[in-house]
C-alpha positions in Angstrom: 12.3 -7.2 -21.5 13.2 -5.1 -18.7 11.2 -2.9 -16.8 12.2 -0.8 -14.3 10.6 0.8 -11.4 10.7 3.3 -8.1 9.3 0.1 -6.2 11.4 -3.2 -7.2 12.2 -4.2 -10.9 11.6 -6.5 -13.5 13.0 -8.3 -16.4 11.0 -10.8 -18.2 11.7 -13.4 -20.6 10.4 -17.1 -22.5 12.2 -19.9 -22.7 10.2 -22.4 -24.6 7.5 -23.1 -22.1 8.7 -21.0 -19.3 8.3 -17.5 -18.4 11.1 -16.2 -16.6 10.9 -13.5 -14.4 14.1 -11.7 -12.8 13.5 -8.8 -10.2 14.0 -7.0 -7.1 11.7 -6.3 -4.4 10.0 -4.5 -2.5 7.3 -3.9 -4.8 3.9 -2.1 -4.8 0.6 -1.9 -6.7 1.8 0.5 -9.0 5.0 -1.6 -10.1 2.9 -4.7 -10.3 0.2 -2.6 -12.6 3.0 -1.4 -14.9 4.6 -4.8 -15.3 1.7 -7.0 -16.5 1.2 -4.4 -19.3 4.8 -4.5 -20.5 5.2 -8.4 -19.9 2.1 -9.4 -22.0 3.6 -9.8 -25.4 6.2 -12.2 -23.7 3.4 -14.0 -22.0 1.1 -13.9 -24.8 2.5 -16.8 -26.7 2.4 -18.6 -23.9 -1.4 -18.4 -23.3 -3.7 -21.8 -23.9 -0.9 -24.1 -23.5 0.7 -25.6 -20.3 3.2 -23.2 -19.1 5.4 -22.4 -15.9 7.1 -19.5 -14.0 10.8 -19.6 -13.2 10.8 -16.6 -10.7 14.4 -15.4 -9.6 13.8 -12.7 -6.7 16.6 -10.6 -5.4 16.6 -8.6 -2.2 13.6 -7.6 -0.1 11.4 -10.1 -1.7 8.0 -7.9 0.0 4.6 -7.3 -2.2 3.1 -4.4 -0.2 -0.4 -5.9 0.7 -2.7 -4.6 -2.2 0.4 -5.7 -4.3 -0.1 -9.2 -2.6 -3.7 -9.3 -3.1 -3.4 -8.3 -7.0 -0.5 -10.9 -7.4 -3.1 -13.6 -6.1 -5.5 -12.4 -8.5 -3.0 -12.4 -11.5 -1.9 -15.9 -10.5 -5.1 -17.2 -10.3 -6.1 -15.9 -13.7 -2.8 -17.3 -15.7 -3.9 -21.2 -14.3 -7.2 -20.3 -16.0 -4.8 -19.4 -19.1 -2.2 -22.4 -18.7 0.0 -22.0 -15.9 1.1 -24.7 -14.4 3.2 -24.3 -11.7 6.0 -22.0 -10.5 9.7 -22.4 -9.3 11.2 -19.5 -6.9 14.9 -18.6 -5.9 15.6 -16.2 -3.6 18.5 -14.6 -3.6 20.3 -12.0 -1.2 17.3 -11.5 1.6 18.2 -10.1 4.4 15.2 -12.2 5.6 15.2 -15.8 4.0 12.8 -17.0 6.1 10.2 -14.3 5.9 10.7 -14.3 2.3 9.9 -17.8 1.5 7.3 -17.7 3.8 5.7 -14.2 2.1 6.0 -15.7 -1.0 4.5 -19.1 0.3 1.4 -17.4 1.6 0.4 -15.5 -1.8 1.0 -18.4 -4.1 -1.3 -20.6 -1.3 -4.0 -18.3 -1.7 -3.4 -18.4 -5.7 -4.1 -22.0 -5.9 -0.6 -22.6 -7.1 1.5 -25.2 -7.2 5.0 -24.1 -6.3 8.8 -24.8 -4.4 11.8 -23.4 -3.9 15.1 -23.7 -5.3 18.6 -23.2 -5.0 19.9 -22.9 -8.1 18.3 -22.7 -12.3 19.0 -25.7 -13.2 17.1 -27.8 -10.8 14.2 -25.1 -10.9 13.7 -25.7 -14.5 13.8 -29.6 -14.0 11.3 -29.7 -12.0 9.0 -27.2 -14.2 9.7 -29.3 -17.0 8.7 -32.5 -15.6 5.1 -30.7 -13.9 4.8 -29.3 -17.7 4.9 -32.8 -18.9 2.9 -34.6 -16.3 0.2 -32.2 -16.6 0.4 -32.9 -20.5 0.0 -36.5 -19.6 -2.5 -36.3 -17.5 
């Protein structure tokens, strides 16, 4: 499902236990708003059982600060609903460094339990084994 906005885009998916989420930055309150509506009925399945986020971020990967704060919230109330854990790739920042770290600093605050990647493939390895450890556990 994509969504598309002024401020950064979206396309959201499921694969089995992981949400995907494709998009590029910057993004604001407004874009953030608009994309939790439209993404719920991919999420909703998801809800009660362990689940993960493979994020894929393109670009300017900046949440304007009341974007930042709601994305904190948001995290914070999918590991109430299941989330586990997320895996990030960033791709074609003019500002790697201040990317990661951007994205670092919200998850923190979030309580989540993320890292970065370079490529899918060993993204959604290391989802799949925090989905089954926390199963185990």
């Amino acid at each position: 499902m994509a969504i598309f906005e002024d401020h950064g885009t979206l396309d959201i998916e499921a694969d089995g236990q992981i949400l995907i989420i494709e998009g590029t930055g910057p993004w604001n309150l407004e874009s953030l708003d608009k994309s939790g509506s439209v993404a719920l009925p991919v999420v909703q399945p998801l809800l009660g059982k362990p689940w993960g986020v493979l994020a894929i971020l393109h670009g300017q990967v900046i949440y304007v600060p009341d974007a930042a704060d709601a994305l904190v919230d948001i995290v914070r109330e999918d590991k109430r609903k299941g989330r586990v854990a997320s895996a990030i790739i960033l791709t074609g920042s003019d500002s790697p460094n201040f990317s990661e770290n951007h994205i670092s600093e919200i998850y923190t605050r979030a309580g989540e339990e993320f890292a970065f990647f370079d490529n899918q493939e060993a993204a959604k390895n290391w989802l799949l084994k925090k989905l089954a450890d926390y199963t185990a556990d």
